[in-house]
C-alpha positions, 0 to 999 in steps of 0.5 A, a space after each residue: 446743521 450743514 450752516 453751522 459746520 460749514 461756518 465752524 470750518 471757515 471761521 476757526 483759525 487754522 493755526 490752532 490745533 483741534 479735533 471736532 466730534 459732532 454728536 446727532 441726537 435721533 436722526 433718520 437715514 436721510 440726516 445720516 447721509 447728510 451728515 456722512 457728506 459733510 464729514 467726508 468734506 471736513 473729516 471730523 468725528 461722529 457719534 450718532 445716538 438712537 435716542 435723544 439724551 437730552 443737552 445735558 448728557 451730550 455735553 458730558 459725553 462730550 466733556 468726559 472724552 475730550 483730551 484737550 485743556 479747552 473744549 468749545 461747543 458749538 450748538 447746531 442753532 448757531 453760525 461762527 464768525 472769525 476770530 471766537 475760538 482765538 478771543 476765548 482762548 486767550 482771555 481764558 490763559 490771560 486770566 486763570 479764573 475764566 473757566 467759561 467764555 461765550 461771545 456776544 450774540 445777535 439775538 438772545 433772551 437776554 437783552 445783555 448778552 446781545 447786540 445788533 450787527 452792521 454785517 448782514 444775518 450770517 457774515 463770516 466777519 463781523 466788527 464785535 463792538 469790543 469792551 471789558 468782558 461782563 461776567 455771567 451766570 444765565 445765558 443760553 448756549 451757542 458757542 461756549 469755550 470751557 477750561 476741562 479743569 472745570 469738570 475736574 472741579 466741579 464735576 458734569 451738567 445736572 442730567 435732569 436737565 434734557 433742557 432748559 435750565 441746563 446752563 445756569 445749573 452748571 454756571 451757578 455751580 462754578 461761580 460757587 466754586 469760585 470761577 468765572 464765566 464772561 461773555 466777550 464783547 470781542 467775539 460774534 455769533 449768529 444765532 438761529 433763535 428759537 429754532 429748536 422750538 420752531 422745528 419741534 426738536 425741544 418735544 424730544 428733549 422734554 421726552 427724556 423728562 418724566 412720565 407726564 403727557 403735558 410737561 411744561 415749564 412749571 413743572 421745570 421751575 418746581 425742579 428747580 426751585 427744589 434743587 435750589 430754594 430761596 434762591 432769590 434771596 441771597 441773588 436777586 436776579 441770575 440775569 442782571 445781577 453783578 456777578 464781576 465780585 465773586 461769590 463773596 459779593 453774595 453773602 450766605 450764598 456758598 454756605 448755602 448751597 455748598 452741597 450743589 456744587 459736585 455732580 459726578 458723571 454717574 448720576 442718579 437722575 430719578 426725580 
């Protein structure tokens, strides 16, 4: 987390005027302290929860109390490079359908959402490889720029999802919607990968799920499949299909699901 602040505060352009809350799920006094540290050093925010509630419910939290026309959240598993906030910010005025934008990683689950950096693990600066944005539904969270209007249009994250499958919930459902979510190839990050599951952090999140000593991820994927059925049927792939069309480019789709698209901030997440 320290790494990931400190590369926040040195990548951000100073020109560009923003507030910073950081939101700690379950710490013990020692992170407390730690994290006292760092706010005296860079003076933004905090709010330090007792419990884990989950990446949904901290994103909501986060969306409902933020005053600005874009928000960024930038998970504790990733490093900023210079020049994201200023790549997001203006391919989301130069196009008013972007409500969501993320840069290329160097690494992901995704072999399209990632590309192998010239600069050593971590550099501050770094040669994006550059091109026309791609357009995307599924893509983990690092560094993510959102337009605040989307909440207003399509309501908060799917709180049934603590984690996994949060992203692609709330990015499908603005797609039907009719807005756009890119990945920039003029940006960077850095991407501790699959360090929520190496230091046990994804146990606590699956706590928050239900009463079932050994949750997995079929137990997910029937949540899903519930919420969204046949899904495959109307997109192939919500990794590799061309989404660039919009949601015409998928007929049936909208009338489909055109239930799916507003969750309010309340929600009723029993099962």
């Amino acid at each position: 987390m320290g790494q990931c602040t400190d590369s926040l505060y040195l990548a951000k352009d100073p020109s560009i005027s923003s507030e910073v809350l950081m939101i700690v799920q379950q710490c013990d006094d020692d992170h407390a302290a730690c994290i006292e540290l760092m706010r005296k050093e860079h003076g933004f925010s905090v709010l330090i929860l007792n419990k884990n509630i989950g990446i949904s419910r901290a994103i909501n939290l986060f969306a409902a109390g933020s005053r600005g026309e874009f928000l960024c959240l930038v998970t504790s598993d990733c490093l900023a490079t210079k020049g994201f906030d200023r790549d997001a910010l203006g391919k989301m005025s130069k196009d008013k359908a972007v409500c969501q934008v993320f840069p290329i990683a160097d690494k992901s689950e995704n072999p399209i959402h990632m590309r192998r950096a010239c600069q050593p693990f971590g550099s501050l600066e770094v040669d994006p490889p550059g091109g026309a944005p791609l357009d995307a539904i599924s893509a983990e969270l690092n560094i993510r720029f959102y337009r605040k209007s989307l909440f207003d249009a399509i309501g908060f994250y799917d709180e049934r999802w603590k984690a996994c499958y949060e992203e692609r919930d709330f990015s499908l459902r603005a797609f039907l919607a009719g807005w756009r979510t890119i990945m920039s190839f003029d940006s960077y990050v850095w991407h501790c990968h699959n360090m929520t599951t190496k230091n046990g952090a994804i146990n606590f999140a699956y706590e928050g799920y239900i009463e079932m000593p050994t949750l997995d991820h079929a137990v997910l994927k029937a949540m899903w499949d519930k919420k969204w059925p046949n899904l495959s049927s109307f997109i192939p792939s919500l990794v590799a299909s061309d989404f660039s069309g919009g949601v015409a480019s998928f007929p049936g789709l909208s009338e489909a699901f055109k239930n799916n698209v507003w969750l309010p901030y309340i929600q009723d997440i029993s099962y």
